[in-house]
C-alpha positions as a printed Julia matrix, in Angstrom:
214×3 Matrix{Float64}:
  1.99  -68.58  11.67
  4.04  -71.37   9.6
  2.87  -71.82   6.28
  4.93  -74.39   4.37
  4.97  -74.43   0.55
  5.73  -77.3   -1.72
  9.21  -77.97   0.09
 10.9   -80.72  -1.3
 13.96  -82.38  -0.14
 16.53  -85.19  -1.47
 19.87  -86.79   0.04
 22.75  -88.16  -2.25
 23.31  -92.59  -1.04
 25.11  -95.03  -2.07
 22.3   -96.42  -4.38
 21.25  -93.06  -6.1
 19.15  -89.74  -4.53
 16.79  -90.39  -1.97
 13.71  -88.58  -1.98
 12.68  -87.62   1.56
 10.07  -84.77   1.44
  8.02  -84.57  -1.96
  5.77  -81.63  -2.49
  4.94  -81.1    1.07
  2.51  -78.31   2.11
  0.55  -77.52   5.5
 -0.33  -74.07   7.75
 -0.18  -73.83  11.17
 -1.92  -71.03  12.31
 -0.84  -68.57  15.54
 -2.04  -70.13  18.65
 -2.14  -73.4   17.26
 -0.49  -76.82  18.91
  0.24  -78.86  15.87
  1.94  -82.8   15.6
  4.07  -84.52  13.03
  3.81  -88.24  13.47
  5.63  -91.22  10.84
  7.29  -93.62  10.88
 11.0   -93.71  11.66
 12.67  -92.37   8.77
  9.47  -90.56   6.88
 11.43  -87.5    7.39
  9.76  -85.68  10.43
 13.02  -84.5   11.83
 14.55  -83.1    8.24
 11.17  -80.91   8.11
 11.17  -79.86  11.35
 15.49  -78.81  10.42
 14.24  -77.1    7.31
 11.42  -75.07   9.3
 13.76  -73.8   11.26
 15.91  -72.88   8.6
 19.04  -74.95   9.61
 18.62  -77.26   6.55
 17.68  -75.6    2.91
 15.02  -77.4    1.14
 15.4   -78.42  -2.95
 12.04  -76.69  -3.64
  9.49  -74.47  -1.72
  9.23  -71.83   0.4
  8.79  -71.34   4.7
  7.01  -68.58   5.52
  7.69  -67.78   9.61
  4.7   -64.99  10.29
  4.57  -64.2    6.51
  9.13  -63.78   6.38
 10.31  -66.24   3.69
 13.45  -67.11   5.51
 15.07  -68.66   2.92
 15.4   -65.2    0.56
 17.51  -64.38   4.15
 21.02  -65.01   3.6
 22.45  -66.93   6.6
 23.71  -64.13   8.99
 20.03  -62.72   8.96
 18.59  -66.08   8.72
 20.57  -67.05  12.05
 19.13  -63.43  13.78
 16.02  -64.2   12.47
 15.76  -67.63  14.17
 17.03  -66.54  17.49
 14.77  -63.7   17.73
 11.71  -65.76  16.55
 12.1   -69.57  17.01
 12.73  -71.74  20.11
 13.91  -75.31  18.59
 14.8   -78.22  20.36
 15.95  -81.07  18.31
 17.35  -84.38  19.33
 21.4   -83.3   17.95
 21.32  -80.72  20.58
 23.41  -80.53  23.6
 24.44  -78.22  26.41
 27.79  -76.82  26.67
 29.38  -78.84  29.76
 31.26  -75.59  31.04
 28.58  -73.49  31.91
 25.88  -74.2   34.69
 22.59  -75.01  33.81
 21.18  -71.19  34.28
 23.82  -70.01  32.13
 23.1   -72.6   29.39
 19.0   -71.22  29.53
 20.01  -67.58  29.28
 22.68  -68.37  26.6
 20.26  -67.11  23.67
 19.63  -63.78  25.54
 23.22  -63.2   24.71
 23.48  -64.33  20.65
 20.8   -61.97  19.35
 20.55  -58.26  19.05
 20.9   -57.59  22.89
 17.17  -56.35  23.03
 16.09  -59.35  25.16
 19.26  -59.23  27.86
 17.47  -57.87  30.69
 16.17  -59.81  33.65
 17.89  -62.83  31.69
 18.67  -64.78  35.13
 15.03  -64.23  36.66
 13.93  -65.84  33.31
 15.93  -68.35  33.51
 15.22  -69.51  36.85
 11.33  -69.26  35.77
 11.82  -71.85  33.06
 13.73  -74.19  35.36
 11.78  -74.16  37.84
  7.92  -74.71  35.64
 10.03  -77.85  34.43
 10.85  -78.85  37.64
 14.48  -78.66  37.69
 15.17  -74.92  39.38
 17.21  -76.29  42.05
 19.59  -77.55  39.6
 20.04  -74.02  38.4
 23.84  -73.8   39.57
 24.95  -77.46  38.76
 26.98  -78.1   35.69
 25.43  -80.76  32.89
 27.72  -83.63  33.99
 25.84  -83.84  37.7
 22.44  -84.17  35.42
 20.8   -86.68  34.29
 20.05  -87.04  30.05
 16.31  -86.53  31.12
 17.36  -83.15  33.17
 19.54  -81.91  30.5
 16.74  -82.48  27.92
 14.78  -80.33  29.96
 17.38  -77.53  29.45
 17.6   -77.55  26.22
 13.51  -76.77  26.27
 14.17  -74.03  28.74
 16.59  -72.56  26.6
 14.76  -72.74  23.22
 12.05  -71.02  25.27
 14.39  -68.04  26.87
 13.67  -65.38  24.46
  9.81  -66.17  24.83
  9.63  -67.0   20.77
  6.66  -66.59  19.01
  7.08  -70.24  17.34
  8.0   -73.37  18.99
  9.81  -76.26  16.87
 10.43  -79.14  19.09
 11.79  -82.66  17.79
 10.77  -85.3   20.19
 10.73  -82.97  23.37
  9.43  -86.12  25.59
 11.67  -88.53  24.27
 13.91  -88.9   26.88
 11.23  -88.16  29.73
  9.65  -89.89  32.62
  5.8   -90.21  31.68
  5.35  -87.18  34.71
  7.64  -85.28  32.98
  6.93  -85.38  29.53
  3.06  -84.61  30.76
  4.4   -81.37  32.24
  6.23  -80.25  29.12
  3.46  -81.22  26.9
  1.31  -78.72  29.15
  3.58  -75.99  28.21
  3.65  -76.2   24.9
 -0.36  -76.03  25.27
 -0.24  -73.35  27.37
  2.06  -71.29  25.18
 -0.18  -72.15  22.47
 -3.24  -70.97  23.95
 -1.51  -67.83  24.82
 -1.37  -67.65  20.92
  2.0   -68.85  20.06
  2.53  -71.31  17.25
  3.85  -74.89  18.44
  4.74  -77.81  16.33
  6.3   -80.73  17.35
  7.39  -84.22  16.37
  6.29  -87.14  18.47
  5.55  -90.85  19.11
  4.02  -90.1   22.08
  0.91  -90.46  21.67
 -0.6   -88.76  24.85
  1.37  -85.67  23.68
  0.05  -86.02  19.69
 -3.76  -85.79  21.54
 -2.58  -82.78  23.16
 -2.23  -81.23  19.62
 -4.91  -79.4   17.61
 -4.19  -81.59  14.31
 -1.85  -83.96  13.76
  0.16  -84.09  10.17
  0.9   -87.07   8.74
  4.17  -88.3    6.85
């Protein structure tokens, strides 16, 4: 479950502080497929960042299946978001030196070592329910930006989180594609996971169980 409380957030500009996020509340409850839809600049992605715990908010508390990861100092924090969040935002990239299969297992390796096992069986899983598992051995330059979005969502699914953050996951997709991906997400939602993602699409936001607003 994701139960935002009151988060507020502001960013220093040229003409004064800018008020992005004002008071902002909502649940999402486990096994739920929720959307955040606004207009460019509402401040979808910057709640999505401070979800995840990758940007702090001014005010208000995130509670990640009742953990208030901002009492976490950032070590833990870090831990604590490898172990229990997949995210896939739109600043992410894969590292050009390993293949694609090593990018997807790369958060097997980060955490606490619990999750190593069967890492490259995984990883070939994901790839492949995405359609790209015969890409598993190329290296990001031979991929397309639509096939290297699609490993980014592999990886942030690798250590089979319990939540799902995902900024725009069909962005960059063919309409085929971004209909798959949008099936995961359900999928892992009806197997009880928490999803929430933010989305123009609006195929994908009737995919979602409720759609929040900014």
């Amino acid at each position: 479950m994701i139960r935002v409380n009151g988060i507020s957030k502001t960013f220093p500009s040229p003409r004064g502080v800018v008020p992005v996020l004002r008071d902002f509340s909502f649940t999402v409850p486990s096994g739920s497929c929720f959307g955040i839809a606004g207009k460019s600049g509402a401040g979808k992605s910057t709640l999505l960042s401070i979800i995840a715990g990758l940007q702090e908010p001014d005010e208000g508390q995130v509670l990640i299946d009742g953990t208030d990861i901002f009492v976490l100092d950032d070590r833990r924090r870090a831990l604590f978001r490898n172990q229990n969040i997949g995210f896939v935002s739109q600043e992410q990239s894969v590292l050009a030196h390993l293949t694609v299969r090593d990018n997807v297992r790369l958060p097997a390796f980060l955490g606490d070592g619990r999750k190593r096992a069967r890492t490259e069986e995984r990883a070939d899983q994901l790839l492949e329910s995405l359609g790209i598992g015969h890409l598993a051995d190329c290296y990001p330059a031979e991929l397309s930006g639509g096939e290297n979005h699609r490993v980014l969502i592999a990886r942030a699914l690798m250590n089979e989180p319990g939540i799902i953050l995902a900024d725009e996951p069909t962005g960059s997709l063919e309409k085929e594609q971004a209909t798959a991906v949008v099936e995961i997400f359900r999928a892992l939602a009806d197997e009880g996971r928490t999803v929430l993602m933010v989305s123009h699409d609006a195929d994908a936001l009737q995919r979602c169980d409720e759609i929040i607003r900014i």
